[in-house]
N, C-alpha and C positions, 0 to 999 in steps of 0.2 A: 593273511591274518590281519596286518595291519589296515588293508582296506575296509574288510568286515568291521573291524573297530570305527573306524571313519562313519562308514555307512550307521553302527549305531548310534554312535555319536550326535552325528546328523539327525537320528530319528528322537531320538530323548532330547535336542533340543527345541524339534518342530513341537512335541510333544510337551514340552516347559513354554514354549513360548503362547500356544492356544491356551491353557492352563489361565496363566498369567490373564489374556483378553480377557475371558470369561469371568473373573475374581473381577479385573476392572470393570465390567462391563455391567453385572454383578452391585456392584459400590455405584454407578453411575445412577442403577433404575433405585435403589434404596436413596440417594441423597436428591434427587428428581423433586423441582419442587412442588410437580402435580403431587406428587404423593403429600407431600410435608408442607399440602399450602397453607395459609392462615387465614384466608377467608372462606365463607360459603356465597355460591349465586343464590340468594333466596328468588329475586324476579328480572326476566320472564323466565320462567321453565318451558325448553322446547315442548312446540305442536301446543301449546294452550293458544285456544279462540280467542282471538282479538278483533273485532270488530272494525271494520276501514272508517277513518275519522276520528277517533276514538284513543286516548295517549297510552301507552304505551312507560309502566312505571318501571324501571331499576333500581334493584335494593342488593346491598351486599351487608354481611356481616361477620365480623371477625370473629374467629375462634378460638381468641385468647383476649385475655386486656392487654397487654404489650403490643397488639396490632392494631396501629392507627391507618385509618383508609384517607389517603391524600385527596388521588385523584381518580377519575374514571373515563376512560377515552372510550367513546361508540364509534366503531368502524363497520364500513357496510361498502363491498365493491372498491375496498382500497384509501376510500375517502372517509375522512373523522369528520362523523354526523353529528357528534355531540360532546361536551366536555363539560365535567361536573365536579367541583371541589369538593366533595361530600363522600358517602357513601352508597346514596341517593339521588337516583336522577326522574327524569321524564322527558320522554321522546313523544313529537307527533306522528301518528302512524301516515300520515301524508305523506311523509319524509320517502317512504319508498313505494311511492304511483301508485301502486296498481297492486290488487288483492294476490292472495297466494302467498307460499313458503319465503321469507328470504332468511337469509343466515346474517347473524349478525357477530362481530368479533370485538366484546368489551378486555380492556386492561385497565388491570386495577394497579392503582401502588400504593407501598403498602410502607407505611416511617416514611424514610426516609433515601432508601436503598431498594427496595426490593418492587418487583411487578410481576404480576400473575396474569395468565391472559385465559377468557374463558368465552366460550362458543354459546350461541344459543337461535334455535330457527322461533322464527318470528312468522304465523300463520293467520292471515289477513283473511276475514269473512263477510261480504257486504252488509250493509247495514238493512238492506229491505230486501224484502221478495220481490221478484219482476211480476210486470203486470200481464197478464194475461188477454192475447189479443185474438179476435176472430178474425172472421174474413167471408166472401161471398164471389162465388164464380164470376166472372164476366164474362170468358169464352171457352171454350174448349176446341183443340186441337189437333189433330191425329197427330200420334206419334211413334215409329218404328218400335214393331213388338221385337227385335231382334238386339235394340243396341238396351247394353246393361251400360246405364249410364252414371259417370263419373263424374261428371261435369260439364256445365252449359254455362254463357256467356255474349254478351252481347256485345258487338263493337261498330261504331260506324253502321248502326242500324242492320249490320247484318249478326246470325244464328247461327254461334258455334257449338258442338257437342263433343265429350268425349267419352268413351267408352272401354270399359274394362273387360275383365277373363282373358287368359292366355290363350291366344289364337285367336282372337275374336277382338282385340284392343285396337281402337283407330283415331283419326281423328279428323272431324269433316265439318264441314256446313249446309247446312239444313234450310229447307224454305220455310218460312215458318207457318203460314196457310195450309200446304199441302204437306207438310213434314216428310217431303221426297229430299234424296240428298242433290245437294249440287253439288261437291266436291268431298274426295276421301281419303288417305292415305291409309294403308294400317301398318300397326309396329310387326316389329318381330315374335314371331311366336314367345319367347322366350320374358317377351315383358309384357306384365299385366297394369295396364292406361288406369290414369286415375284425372284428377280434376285439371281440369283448365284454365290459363285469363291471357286477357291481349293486355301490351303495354309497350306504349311505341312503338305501334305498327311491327309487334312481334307477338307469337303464341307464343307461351308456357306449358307446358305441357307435365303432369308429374307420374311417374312409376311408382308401382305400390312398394316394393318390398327391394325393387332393385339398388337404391340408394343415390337414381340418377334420374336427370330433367333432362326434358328435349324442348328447344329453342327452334321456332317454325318462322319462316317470310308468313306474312296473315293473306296473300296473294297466290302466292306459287302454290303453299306448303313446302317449300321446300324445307327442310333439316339444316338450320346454320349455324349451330351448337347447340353444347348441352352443358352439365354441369351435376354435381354430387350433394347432396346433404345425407346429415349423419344419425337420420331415422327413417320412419317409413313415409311415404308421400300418400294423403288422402285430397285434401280440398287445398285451393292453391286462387286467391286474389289478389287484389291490389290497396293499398292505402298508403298516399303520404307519398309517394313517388317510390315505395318499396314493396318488393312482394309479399304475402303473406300465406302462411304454409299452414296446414294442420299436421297432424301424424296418429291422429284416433286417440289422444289421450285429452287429457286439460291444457296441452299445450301449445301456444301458436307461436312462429317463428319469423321473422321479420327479415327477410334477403333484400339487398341489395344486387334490382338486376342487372349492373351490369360485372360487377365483381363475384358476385353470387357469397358474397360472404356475409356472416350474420349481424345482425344492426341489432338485434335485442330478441329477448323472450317472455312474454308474458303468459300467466297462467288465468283460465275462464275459469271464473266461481259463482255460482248460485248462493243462497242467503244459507242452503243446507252442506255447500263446500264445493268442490270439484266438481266440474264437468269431464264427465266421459265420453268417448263414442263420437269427436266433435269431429265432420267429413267435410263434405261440400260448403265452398263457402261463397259469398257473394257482398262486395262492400257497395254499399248503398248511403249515399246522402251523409258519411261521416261516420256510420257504424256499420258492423257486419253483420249480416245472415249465415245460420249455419244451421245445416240439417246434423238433428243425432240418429249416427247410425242406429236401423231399427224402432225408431218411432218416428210418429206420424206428426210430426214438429220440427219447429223453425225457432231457434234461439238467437234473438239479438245482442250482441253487446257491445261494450265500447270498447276500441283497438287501443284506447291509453291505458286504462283500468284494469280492463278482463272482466270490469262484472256485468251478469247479463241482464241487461233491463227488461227484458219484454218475451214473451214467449209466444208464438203464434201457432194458435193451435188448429191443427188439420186434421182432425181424425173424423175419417169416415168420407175424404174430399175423394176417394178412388173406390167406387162402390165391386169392390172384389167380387159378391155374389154373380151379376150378369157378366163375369167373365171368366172362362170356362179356360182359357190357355195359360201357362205358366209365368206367374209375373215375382217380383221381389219388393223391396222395401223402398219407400220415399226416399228418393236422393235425388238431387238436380235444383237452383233457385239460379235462376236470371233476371235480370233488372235491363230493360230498353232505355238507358238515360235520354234519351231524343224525344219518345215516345211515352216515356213515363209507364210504363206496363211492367206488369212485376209476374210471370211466370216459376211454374212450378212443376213436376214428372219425379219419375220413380222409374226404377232400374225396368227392363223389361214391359214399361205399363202403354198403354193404347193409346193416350192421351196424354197432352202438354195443358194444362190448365193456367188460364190469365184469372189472375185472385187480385182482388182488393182489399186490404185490413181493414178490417173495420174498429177501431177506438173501443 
């Protein structure tokens, strides 16, 4: 008997004691002083277009007369961007490079005692349209109707290729005249091959979905590591002495190859907002080329900014009609820095085409 008594003891106490958290916890979300703040953010209100270049105003206003607004601290990436004795400020949107979302963390305070902190994403729109570029054949190339191509690349004047679909993924060098292989390895069935680049006398090599790189000798091929990133691998170069990743969204990724850890992220925007679809990529002369999956185009833009200056339009440069076998979408841009030739193919297509832009 006396145990039973214990045991309910025990339970009527656990039972008073949750009771009790609950009531406090209770009184904590009521006395909160999101709830009971005294000011309002009037600007910026997240996701409103802000233009790159363009300032960028903050306004706050109280919601009583007994709330005097001291100060205003702008934080962005841990660092105070801005400090304003008002209630009122203005920031340059320079302040943060490069177009696209960033988050920004103001605190207010408020008399003399009190500070309120409030969140707001800040979305960067370039200021112009990109220009729209042509182009005109110089040569044409045979190119293997069998490789679905991922990625091409030039190094040391030699023609690398990579190739996707599980079972079918490799990675090899090509002559570029006769577009016969001279050398091949292929992956495991189990990974499907995405873009390539050389950088100090190493391949790159990226996996679509698997969440992992392979690291090539650019001689042997041999396999002399790998490494992970934390989305899907599509188009993969070089700039600045660091890799450069897409992942099929508006986002490119900035590795460091020999740690493979990330150095930064920036987001590609058009005058109309985000770039989708961004695959293959190719850095040339200080900016990048990027094919968008599924059209017949080539997007330049700058690797500081993200925004894309120049479009280069190819439509209609692979005449599908007189070819009767199974082909896929524009993907592949290689640049001959020795040679100065700028190449271009398509997953499955017959031909490697040498294009010149024409302004």
């Amino acid at each position: 008997m006396e145990m039973i008594w214990q045991k309910n003891y025990k339970l009527l106490f656990l039972i008073f004691f949750l009771v009790s958290c609950f009531n406090e916890k209770k009184n904590n979300i009521k006395n909160s002083p999101r709830i009971k703040s005294l000011v309002n953010l009037i600007k910026p209100k997240s996701n409103d277009v802000i233009y790159y270049s363009d300032s960028i105003d903050i306004e706050f206003v109280p919601k009583n007369n007994s709330s005097i607004i001291k100060k205003l601290y702008v934080i962005y990436k841990n660092d105070t961007i801005a400090y304003f004795e008002n209630k009122i400020g203005r920031i340059s949107s320079s302040i943060f490079k490069s177009v696209g979302k960033h988050r920004i963390k103001i605190i207010c305070h408020i008399n003399n005692d009190k500070k309120e902190t409030y969140y707001s994403s800040i979305n960067l729109f370039p200021n112009n349209n990109p220009n729209i570029l042509k182009y005109k054949i110089k040569n044409i190339y045979p190119h293997d109707t069998d490789a679905y191509t991922q990625g091409l690349t030039f190094y040391e004047n030699r023609f690398f290729e990579s190739t996707g679909r599980r079972g079918f993924s490799s990675l090899k060098e090509v002559e570029l005249k006769s577009g016969k292989t001279i050398k091949k390895i292929d992956l495991d069935n189990k990974y499907f091959g995405e873009g390539i680049t050389v950088f100090d006398d190493k391949i790159y090599q990226l996996t679509w979905e698997s969440n992992l790189g392979f690291v090539y000798d650019k001689n042997s091929f041999k396999k002399i590591d790998q490494f992970t990133y934390n989305h899907e691998g599509w188009g993969i170069t070089t700039y600045d002495n660091k890799l450069v990743i897409s992942d099929g969204t508006e986002n490119i990724f900035f590795i460091d190859p020999i740690s493979y850890k990330l150095i930064k992220k920036i987001q590609v925007y058009n005058k109309n907002g985000p770039v989708k679809q961004i695959n293959e990529l190719e850095s040339i002369n200080g900016k990048i080329f990027a094919n968008i999956y599924g059209k017949e185009e080539i997007i330049i833009f700058d690797p500081e900014t993200g925004i894309v200056e120049s479009i280069l339009d190819l439509n209609g440069i692979f005449n599908k009609k007189n070819y009767n076998k199974k082909f896929d979408v524009l993907n592949g841009v290689a640049y001959n820095s020795i040679t100065n030739q700028l190449f271009v193919t398509g997953k499955l297509w017959p031909s490697l085409f040498e294009i010149e832009i024409i302004n």
